[in-house]
N, CA, C and O atoms as a CHARMM CRD file, in Angstrom:
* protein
*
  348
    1    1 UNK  N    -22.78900 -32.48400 -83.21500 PROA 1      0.00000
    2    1 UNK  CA   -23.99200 -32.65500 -82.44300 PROA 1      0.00000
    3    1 UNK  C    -23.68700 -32.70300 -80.94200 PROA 1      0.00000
    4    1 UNK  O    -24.24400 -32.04400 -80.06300 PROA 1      0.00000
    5    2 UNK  N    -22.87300 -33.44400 -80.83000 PROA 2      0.00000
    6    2 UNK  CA   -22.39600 -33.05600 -79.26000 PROA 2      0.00000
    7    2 UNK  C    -21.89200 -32.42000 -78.43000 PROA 2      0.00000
    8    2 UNK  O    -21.66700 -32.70600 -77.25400 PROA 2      0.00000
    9    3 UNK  N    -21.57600 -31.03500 -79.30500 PROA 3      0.00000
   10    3 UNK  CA   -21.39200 -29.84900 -78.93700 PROA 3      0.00000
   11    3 UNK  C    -22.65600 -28.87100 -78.26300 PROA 3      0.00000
   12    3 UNK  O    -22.78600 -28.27200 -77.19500 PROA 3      0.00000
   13    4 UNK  N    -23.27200 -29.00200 -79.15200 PROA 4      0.00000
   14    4 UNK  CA   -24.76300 -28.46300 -79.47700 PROA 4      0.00000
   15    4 UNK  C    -25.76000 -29.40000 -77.85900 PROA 4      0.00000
   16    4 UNK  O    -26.27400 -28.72000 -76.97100 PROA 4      0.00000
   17    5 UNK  N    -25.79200 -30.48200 -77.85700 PROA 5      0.00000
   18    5 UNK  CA   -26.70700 -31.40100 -77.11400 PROA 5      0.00000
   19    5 UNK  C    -25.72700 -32.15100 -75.74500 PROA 5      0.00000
   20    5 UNK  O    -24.76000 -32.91300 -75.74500 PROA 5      0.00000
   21    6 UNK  N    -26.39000 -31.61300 -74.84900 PROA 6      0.00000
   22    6 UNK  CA   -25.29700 -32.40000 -73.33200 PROA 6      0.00000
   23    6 UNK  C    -25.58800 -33.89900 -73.66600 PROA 6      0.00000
   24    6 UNK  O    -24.70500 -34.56500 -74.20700 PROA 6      0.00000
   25    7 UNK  N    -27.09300 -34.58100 -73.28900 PROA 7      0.00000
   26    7 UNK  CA   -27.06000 -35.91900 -73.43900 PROA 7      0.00000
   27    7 UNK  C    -26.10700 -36.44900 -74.35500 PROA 7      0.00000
   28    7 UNK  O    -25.20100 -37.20100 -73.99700 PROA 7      0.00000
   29    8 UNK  N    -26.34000 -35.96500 -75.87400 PROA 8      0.00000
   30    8 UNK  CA   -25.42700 -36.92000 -76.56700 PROA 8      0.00000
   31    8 UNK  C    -24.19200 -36.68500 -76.56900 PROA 8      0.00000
   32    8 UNK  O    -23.50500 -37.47200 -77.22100 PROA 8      0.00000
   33    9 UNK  N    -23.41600 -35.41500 -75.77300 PROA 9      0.00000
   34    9 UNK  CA   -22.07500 -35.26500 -75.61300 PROA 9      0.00000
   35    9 UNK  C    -21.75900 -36.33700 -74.51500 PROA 9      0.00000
   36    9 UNK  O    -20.64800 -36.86100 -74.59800 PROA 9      0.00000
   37   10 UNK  N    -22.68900 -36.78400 -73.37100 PROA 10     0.00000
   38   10 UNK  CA   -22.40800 -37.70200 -72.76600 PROA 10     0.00000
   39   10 UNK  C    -22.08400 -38.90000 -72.97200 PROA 10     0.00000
   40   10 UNK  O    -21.11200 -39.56300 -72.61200 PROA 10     0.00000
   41   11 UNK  N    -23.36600 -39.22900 -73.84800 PROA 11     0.00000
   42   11 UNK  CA   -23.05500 -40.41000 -74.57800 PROA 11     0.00000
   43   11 UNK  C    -21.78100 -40.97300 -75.38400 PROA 11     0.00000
   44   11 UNK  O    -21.45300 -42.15900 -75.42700 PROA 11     0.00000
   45   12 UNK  N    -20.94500 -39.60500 -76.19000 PROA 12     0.00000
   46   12 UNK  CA   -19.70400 -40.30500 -76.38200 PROA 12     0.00000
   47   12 UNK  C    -18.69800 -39.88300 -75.70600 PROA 12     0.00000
   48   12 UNK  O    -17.55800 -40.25700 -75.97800 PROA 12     0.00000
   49   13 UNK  N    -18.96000 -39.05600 -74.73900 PROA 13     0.00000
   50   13 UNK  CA   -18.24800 -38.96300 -73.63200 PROA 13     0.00000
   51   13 UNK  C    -17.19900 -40.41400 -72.76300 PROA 13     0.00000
   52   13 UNK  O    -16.05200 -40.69400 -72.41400 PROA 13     0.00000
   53   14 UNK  N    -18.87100 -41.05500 -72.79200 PROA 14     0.00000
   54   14 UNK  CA   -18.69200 -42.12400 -71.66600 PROA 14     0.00000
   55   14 UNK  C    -18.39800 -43.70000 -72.44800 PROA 14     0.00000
   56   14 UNK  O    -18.16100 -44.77400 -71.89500 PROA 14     0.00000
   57   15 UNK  N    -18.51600 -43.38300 -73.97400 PROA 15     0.00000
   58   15 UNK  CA   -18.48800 -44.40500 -74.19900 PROA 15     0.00000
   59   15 UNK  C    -16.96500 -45.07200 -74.40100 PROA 15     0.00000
   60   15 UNK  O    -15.90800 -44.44400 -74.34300 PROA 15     0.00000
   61   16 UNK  N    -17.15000 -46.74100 -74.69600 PROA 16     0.00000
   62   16 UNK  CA   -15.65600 -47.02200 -74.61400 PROA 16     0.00000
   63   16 UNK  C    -14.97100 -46.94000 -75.98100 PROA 16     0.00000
   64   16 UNK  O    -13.78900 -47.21200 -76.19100 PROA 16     0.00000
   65   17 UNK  N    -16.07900 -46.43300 -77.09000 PROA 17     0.00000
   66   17 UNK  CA   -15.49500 -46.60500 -78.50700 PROA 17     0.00000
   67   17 UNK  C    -16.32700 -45.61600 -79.32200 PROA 17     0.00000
   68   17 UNK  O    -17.53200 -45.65400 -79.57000 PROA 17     0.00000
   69   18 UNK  N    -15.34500 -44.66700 -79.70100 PROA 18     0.00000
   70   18 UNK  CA   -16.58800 -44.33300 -80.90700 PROA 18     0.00000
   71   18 UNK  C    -16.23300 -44.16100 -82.08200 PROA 18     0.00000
   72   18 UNK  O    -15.33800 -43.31900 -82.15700 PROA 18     0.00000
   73   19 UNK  N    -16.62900 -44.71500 -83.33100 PROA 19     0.00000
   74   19 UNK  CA   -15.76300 -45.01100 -84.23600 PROA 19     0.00000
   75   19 UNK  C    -16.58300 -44.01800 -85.26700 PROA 19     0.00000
   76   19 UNK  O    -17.80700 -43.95600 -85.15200 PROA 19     0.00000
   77   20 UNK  N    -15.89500 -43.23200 -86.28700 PROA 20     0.00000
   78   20 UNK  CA   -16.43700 -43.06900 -87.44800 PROA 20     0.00000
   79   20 UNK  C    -16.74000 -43.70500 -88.46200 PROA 20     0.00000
   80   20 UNK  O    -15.93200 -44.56600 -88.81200 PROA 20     0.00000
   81   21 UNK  N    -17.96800 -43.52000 -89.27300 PROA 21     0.00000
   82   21 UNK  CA   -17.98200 -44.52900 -90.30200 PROA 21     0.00000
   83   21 UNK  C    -17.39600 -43.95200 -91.53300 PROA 21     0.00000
   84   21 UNK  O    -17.34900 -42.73600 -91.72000 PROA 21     0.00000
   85   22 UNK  N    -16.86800 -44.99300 -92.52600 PROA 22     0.00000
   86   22 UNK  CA   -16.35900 -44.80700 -93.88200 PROA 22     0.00000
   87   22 UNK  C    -14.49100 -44.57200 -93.68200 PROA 22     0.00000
   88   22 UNK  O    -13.96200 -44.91300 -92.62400 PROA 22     0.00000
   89   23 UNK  N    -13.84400 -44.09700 -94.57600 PROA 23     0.00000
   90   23 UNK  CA   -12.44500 -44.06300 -94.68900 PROA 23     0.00000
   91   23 UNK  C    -11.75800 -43.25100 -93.29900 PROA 23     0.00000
   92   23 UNK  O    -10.84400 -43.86800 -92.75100 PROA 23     0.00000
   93   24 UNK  N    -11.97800 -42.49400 -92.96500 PROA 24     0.00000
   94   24 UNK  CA   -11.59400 -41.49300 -91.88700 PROA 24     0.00000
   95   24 UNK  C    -10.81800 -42.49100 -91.31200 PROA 24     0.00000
   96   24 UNK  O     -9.59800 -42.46800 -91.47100 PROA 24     0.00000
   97   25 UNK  N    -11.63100 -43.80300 -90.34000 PROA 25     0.00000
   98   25 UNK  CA   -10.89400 -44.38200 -90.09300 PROA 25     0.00000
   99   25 UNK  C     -9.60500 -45.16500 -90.01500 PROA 25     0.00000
  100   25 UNK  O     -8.95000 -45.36200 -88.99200 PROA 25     0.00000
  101   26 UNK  N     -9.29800 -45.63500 -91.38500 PROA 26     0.00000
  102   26 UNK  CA    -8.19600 -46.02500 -91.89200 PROA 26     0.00000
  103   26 UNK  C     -7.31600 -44.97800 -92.23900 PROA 26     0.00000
  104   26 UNK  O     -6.10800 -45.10300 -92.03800 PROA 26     0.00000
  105   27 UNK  N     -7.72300 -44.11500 -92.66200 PROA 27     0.00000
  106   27 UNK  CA    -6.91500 -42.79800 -93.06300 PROA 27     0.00000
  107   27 UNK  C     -6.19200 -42.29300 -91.82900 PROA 27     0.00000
  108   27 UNK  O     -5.03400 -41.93600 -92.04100 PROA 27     0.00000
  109   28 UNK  N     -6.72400 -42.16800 -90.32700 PROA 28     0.00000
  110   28 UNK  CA    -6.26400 -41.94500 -89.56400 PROA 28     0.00000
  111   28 UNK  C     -5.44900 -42.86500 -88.49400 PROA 28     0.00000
  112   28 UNK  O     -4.81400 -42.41200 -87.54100 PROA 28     0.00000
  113   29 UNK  N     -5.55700 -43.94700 -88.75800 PROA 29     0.00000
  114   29 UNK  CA    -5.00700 -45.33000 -87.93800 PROA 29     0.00000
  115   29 UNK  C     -4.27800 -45.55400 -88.34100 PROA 29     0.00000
  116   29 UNK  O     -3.58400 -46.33100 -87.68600 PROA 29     0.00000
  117   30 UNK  N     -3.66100 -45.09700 -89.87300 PROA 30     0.00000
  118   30 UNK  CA    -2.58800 -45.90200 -90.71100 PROA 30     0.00000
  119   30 UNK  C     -1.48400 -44.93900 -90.31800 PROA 30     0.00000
  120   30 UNK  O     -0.35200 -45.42300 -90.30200 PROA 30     0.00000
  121   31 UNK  N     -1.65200 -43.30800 -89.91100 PROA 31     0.00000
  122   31 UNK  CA    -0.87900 -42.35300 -89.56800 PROA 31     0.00000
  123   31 UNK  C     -0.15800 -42.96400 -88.41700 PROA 31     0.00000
  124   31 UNK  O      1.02500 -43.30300 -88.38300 PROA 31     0.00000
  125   32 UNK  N     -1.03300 -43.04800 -87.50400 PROA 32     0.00000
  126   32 UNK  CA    -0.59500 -43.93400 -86.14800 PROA 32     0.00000
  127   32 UNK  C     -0.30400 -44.76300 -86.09600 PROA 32     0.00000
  128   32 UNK  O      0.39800 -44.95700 -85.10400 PROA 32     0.00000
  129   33 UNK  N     -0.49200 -45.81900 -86.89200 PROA 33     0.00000
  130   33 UNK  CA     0.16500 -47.49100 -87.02000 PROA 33     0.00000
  131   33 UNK  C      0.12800 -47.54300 -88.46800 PROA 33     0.00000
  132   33 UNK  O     -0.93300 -47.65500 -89.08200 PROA 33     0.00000
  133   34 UNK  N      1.56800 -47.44300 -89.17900 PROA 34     0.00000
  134   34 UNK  CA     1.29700 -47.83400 -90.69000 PROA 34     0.00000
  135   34 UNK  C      0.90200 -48.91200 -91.13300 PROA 34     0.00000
  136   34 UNK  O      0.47300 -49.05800 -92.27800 PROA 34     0.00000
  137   35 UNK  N      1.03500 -50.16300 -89.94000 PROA 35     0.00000
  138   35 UNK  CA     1.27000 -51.41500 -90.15700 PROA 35     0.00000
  139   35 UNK  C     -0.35900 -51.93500 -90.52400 PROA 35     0.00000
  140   35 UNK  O     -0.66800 -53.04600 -90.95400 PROA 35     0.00000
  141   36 UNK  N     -1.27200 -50.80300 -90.22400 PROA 36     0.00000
  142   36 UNK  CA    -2.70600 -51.49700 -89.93000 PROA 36     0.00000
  143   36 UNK  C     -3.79200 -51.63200 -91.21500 PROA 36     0.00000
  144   36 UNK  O     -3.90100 -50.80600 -92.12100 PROA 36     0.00000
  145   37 UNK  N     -4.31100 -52.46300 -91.11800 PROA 37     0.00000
  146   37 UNK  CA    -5.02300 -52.99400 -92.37900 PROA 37     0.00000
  147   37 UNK  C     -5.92600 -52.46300 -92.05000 PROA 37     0.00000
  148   37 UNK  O     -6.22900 -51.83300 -91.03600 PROA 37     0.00000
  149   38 UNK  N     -6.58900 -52.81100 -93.28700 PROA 38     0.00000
  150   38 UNK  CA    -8.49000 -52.05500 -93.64700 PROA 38     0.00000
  151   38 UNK  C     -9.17000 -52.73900 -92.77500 PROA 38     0.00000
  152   38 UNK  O     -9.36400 -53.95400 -92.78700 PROA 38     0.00000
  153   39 UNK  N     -9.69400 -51.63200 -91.68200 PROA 39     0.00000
  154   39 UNK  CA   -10.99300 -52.46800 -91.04800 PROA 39     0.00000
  155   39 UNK  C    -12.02700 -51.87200 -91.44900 PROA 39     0.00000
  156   39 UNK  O    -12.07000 -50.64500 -91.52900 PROA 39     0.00000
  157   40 UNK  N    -13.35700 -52.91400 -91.86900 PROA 40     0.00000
  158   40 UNK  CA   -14.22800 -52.19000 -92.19200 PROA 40     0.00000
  159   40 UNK  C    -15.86800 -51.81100 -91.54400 PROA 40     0.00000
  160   40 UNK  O    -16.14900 -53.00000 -91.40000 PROA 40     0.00000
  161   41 UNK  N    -16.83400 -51.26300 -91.17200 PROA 41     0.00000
  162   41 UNK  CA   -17.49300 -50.81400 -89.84800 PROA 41     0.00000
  163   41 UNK  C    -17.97200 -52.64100 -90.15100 PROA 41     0.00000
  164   41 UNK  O    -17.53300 -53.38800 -89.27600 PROA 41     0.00000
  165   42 UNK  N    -18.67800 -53.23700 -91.11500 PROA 42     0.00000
  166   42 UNK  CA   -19.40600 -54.43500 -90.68300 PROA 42     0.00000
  167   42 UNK  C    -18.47700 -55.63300 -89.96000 PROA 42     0.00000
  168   42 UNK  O    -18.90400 -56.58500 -89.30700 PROA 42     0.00000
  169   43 UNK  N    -16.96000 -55.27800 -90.29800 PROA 43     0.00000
  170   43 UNK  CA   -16.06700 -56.63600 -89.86700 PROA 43     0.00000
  171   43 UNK  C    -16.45200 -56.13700 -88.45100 PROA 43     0.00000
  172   43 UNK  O    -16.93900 -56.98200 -87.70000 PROA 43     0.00000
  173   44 UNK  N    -16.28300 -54.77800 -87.95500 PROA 44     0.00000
  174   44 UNK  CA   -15.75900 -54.52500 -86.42500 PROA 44     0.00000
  175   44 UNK  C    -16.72700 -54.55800 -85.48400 PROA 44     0.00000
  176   44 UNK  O    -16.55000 -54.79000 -84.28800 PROA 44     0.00000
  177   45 UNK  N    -18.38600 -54.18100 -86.35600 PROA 45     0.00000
  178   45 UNK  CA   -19.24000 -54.40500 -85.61300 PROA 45     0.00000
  179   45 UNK  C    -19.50700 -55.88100 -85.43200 PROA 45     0.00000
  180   45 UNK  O    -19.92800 -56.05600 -84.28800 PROA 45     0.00000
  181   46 UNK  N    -19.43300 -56.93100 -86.06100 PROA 46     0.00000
  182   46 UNK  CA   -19.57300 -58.30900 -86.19900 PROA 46     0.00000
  183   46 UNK  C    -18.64100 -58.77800 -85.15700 PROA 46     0.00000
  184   46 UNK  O    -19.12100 -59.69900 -84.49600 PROA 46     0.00000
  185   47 UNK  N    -17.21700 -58.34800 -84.74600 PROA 47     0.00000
  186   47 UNK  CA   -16.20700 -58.47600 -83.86200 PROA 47     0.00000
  187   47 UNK  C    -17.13700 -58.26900 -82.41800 PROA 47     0.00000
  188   47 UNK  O    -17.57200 -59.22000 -81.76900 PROA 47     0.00000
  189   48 UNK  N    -17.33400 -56.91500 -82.08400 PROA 48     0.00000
  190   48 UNK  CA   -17.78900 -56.57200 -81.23300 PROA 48     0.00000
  191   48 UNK  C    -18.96400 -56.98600 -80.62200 PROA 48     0.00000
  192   48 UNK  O    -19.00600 -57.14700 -79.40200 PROA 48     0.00000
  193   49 UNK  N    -20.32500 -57.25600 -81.64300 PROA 49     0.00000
  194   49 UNK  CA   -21.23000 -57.52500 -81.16300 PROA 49     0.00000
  195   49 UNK  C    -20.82500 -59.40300 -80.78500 PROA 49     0.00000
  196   49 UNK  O    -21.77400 -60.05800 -80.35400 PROA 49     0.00000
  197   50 UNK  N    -19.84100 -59.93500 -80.91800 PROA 50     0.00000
  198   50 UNK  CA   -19.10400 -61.32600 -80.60900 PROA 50     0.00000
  199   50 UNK  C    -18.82800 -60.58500 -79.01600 PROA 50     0.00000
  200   50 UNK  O    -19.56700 -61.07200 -78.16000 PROA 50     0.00000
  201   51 UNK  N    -18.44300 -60.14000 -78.80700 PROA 51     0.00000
  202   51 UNK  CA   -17.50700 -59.68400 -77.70300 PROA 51     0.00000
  203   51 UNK  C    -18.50000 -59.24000 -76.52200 PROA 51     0.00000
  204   51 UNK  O    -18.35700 -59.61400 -75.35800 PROA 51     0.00000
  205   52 UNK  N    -19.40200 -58.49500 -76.91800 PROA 52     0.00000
  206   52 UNK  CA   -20.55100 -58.58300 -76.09100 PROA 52     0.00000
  207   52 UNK  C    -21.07500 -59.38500 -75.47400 PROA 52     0.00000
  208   52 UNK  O    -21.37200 -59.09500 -74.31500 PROA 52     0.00000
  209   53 UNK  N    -21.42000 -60.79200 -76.02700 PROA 53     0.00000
  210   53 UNK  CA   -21.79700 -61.44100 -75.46900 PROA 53     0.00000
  211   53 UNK  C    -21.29000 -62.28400 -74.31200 PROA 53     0.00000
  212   53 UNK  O    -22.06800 -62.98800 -73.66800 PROA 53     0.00000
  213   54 UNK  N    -19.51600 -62.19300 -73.94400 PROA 54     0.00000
  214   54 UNK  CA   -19.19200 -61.93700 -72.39100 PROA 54     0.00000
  215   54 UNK  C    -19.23700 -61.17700 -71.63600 PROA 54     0.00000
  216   54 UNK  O    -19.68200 -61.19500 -70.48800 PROA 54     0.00000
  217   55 UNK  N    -18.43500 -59.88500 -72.63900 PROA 55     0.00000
  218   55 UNK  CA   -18.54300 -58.99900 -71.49500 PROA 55     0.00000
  219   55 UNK  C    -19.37800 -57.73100 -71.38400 PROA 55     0.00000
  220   55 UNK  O    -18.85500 -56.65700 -71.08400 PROA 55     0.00000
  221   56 UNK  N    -20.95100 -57.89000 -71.67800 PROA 56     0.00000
  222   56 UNK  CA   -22.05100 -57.16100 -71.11000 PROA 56     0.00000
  223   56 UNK  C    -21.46000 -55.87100 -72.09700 PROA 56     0.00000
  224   56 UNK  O    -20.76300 -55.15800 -71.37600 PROA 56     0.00000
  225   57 UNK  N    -21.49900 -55.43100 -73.26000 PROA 57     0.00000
  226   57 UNK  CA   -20.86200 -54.34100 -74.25800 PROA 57     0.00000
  227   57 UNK  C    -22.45900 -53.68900 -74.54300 PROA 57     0.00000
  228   57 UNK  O    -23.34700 -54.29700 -75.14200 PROA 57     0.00000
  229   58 UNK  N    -22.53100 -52.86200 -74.19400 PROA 58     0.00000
  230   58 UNK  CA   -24.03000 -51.94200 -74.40800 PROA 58     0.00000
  231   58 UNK  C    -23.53500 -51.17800 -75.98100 PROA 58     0.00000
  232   58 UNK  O    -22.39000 -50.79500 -76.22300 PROA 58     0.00000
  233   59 UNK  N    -24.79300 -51.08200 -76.98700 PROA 59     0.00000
  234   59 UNK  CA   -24.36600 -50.42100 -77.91000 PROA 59     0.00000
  235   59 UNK  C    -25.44600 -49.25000 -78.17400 PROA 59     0.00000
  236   59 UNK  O    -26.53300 -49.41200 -77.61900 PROA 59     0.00000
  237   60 UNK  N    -25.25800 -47.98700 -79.02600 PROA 60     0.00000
  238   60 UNK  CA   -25.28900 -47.30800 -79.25300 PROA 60     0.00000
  239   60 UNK  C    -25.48500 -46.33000 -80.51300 PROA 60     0.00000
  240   60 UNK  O    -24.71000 -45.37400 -80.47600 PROA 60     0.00000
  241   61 UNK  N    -26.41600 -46.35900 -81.70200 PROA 61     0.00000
  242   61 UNK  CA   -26.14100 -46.62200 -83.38000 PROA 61     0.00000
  243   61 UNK  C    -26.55500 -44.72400 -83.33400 PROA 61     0.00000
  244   61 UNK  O    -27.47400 -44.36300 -82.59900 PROA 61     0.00000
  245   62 UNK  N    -25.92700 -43.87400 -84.01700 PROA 62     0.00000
  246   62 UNK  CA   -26.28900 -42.83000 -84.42400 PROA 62     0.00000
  247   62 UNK  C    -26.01100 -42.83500 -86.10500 PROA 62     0.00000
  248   62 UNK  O    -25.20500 -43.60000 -86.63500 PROA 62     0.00000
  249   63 UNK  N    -26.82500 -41.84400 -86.83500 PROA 63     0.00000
  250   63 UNK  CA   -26.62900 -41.40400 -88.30600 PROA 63     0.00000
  251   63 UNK  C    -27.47000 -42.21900 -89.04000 PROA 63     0.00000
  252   63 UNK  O    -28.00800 -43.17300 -88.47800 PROA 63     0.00000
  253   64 UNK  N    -27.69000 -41.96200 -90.35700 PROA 64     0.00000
  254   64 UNK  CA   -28.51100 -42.62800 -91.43500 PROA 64     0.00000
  255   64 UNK  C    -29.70300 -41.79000 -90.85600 PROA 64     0.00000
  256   64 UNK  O    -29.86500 -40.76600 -90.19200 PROA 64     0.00000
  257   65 UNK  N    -30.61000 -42.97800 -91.59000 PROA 65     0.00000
  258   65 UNK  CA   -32.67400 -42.61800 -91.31700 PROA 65     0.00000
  259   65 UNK  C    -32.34100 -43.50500 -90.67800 PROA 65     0.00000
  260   65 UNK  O    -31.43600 -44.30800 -90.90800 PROA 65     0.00000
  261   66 UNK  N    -33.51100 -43.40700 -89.23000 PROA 66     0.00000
  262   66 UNK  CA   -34.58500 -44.31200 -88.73200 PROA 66     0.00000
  263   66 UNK  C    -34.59800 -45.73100 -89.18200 PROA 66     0.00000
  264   66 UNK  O    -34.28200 -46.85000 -88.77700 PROA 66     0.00000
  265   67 UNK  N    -35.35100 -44.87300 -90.68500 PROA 67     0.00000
  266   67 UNK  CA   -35.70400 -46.43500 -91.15700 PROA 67     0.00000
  267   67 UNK  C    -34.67800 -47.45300 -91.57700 PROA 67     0.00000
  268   67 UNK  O    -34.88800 -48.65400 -91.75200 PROA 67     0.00000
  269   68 UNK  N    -33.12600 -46.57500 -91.76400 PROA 68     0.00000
  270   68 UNK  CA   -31.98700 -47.80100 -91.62700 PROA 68     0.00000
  271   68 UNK  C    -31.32400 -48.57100 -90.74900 PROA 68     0.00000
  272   68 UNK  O    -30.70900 -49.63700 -90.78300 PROA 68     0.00000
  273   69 UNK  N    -31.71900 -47.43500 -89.64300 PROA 69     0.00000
  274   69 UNK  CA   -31.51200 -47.64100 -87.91900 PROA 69     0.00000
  275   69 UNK  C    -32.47300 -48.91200 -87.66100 PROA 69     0.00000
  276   69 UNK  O    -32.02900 -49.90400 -87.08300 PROA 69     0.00000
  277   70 UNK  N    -33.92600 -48.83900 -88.15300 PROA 70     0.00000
  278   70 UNK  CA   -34.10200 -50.35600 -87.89700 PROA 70     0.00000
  279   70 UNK  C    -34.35600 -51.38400 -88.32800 PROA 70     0.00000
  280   70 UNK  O    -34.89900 -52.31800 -87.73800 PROA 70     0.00000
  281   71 UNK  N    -33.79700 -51.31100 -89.99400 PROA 71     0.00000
  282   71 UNK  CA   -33.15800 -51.82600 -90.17500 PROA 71     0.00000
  283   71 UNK  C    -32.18700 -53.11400 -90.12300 PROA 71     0.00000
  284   71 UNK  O    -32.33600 -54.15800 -90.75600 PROA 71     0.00000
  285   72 UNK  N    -31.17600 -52.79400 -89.23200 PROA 72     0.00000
  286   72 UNK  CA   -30.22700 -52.62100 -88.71100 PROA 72     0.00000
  287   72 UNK  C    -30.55800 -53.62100 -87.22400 PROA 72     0.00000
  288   72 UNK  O    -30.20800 -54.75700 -86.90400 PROA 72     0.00000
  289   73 UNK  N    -31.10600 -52.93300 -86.78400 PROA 73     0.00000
  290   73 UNK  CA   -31.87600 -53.21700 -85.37100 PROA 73     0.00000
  291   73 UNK  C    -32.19200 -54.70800 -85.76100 PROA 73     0.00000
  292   73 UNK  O    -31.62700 -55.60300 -85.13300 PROA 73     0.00000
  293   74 UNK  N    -32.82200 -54.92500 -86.48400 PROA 74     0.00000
  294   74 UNK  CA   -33.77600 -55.94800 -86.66300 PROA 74     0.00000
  295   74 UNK  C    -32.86400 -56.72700 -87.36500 PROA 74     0.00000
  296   74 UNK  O    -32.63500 -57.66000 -86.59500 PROA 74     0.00000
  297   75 UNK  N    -32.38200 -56.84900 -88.11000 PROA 75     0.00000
  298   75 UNK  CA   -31.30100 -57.36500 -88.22900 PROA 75     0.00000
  299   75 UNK  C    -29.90800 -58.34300 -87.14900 PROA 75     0.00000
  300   75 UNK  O    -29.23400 -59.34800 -87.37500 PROA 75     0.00000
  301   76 UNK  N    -30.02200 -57.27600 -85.84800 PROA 76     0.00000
  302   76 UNK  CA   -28.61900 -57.72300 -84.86000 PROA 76     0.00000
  303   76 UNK  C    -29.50900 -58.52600 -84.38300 PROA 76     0.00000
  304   76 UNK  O    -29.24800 -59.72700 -84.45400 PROA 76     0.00000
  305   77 UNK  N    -31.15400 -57.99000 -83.59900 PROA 77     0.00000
  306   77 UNK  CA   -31.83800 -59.02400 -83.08400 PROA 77     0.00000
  307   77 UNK  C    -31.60600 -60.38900 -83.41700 PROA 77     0.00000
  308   77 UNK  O    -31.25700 -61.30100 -82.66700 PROA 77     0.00000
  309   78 UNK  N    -31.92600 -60.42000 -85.05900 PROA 78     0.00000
  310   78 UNK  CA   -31.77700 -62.36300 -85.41900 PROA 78     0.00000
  311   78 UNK  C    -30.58700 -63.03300 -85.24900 PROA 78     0.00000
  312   78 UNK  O    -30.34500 -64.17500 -84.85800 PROA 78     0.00000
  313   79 UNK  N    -29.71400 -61.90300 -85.69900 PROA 79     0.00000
  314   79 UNK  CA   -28.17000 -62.49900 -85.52700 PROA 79     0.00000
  315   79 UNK  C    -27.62200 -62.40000 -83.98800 PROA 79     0.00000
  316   79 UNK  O    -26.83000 -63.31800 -83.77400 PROA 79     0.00000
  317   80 UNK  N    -27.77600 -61.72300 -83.08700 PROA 80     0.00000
  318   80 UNK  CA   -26.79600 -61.28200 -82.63900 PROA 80     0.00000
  319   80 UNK  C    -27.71400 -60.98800 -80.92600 PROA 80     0.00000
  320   80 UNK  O    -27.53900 -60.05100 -80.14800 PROA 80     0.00000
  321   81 UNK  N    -28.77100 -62.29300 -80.78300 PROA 81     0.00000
  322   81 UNK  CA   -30.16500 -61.85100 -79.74800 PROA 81     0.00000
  323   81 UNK  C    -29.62900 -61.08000 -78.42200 PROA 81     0.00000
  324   81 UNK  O    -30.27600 -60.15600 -77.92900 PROA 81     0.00000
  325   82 UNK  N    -28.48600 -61.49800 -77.92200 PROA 82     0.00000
  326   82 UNK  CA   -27.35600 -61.12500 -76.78500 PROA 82     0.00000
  327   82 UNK  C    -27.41900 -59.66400 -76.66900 PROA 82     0.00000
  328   82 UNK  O    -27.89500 -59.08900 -75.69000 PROA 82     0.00000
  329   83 UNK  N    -26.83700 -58.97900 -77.88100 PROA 83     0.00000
  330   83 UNK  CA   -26.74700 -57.85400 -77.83000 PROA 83     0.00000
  331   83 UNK  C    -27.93200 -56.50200 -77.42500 PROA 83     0.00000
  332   83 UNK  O    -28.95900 -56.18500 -78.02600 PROA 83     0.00000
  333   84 UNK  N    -27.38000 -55.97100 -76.32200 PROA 84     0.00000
  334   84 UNK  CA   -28.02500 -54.98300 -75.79400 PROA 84     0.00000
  335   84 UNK  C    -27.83700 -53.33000 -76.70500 PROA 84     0.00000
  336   84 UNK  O    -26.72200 -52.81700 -76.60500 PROA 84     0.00000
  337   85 UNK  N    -28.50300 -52.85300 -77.22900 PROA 85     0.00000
  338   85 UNK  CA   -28.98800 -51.48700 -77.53900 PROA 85     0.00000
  339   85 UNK  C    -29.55300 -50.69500 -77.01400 PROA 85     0.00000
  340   85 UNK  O    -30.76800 -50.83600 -77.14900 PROA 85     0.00000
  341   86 UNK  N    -29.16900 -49.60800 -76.25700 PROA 86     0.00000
  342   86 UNK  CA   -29.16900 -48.37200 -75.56500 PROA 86     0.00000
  343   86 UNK  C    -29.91400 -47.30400 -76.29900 PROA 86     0.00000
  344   86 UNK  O    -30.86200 -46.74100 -75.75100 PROA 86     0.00000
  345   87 UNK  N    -29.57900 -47.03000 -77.37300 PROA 87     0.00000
  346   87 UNK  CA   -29.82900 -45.70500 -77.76300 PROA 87     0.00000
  347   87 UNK  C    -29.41500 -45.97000 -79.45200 PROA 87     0.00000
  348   87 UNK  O    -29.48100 -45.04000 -80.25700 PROA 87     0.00000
């Protein structure tokens, strides 16, 4: 998609993280660090959206439906009121 679309090539252009969801991740981190354990997207988002709340971490949710997107949304709101969502 971000081939195809400038905005959202920007978007992970500029961002400071962009992670894939599901195995990819581990599959490819373990190449680079054998040493590294299973992280999984809810531990890291739960990490992060912690981390936000010093240092000003804007977030960013692409994929799924909508309707899991808010989901989701509505969800960080109760938990997580700090956290800023962009896009």
């Amino acid at each position: 998609m971000a081939h195809d679309d400038p905005q959202y090539y920007k978007v992970q252009a500029e961002s400071l993280l962009s992670v894939p969801d599901g195995k990819p991740l581990s599959v490819i981190g373990r190449k680079k660090f054998p040493q590294m354990n299973r992280v999984t997207g809810p531990d890291l988002m739960r990490r992060l959206f912690e981390e936000s709340k010093e240092k000003k971490i804007r977030h960013y949710f692409y994929g799924t439906t909508q309707e899991n997107i808010n989901a989701l949304l509505e969800k960080i709101k109760k938990e997580y009121p700090w956290v800023e969502v962009v896009g």
